[in-house]
C-alpha positions in Angstrom: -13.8 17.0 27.3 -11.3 13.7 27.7 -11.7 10.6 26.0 -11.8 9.0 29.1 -14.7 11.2 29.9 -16.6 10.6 26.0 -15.8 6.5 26.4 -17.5 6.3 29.6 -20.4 7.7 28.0 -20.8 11.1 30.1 -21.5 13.0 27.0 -23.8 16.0 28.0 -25.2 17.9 24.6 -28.1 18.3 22.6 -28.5 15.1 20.0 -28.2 16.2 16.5 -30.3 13.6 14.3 -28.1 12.4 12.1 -30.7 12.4 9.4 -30.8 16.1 10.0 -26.9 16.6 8.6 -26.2 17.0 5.2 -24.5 13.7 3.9 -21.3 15.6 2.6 -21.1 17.7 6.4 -22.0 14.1 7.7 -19.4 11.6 6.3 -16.8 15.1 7.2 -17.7 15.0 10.7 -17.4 10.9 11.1 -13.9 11.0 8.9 -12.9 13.4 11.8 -14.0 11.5 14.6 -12.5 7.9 13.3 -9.4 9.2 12.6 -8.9 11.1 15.8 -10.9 8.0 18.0 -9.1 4.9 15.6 -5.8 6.8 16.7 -6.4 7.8 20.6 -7.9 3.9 21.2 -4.3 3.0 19.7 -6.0 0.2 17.1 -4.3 -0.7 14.3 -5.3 2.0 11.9 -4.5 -0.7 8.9 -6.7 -3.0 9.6 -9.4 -0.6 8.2 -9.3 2.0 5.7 -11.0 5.5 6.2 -14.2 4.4 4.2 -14.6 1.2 5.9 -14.4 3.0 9.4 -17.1 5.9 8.2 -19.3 2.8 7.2 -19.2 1.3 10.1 -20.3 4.5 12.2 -22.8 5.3 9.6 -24.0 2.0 10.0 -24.4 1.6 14.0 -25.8 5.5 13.2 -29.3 4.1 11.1 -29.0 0.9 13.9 -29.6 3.2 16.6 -26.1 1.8 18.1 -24.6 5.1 18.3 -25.8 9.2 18.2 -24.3 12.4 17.3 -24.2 15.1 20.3 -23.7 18.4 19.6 -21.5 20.4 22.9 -22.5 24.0 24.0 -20.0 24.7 25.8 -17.0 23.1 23.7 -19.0 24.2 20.1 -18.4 20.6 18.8 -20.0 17.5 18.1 -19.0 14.2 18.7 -20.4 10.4 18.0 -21.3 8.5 21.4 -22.7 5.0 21.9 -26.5 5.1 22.0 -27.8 3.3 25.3 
């Protein structure tokens, strides 16, 4: 799947509570989508360290701002905004 296609939100899965994860599996799976996501949006990846970018998912994560969605087809999970 593109970024193009996961920022316009067409994310088709099954939604993995996040709750569900183990917290180590968890904070591995968010380090790996804010590096790849901080890097592809072409933000300044100092502004932030690793840590503070994990926080911040795991944050709009338990605000219901955002949801983890598991892919079928692609065997991966990614973190989408929650609408």
């Amino acid at each position: 799947m593109s970024t193009t296609e996961q920022t316009d939100h067409h994310e088709e899965g099954v939604e993995i509570p996040y709750e569900l994860i183990n917290p180590d599996t968890l904070r591995n799976l968010i380090g790996e989508f804010v590096t790849r996501e901080w890097e592809e949006s072409g933000e300044a990846s100092y502004t932030y360290t690793l840590d503070q970018k994990i926080e911040q998912v795991l944050r709009q994560l338990r605000e219901g701002k955002a949801r983890i969605v598991f892919d079928a087809t692609s065997e991966s999970c990614n973190i989408v905004p929650y609408r």
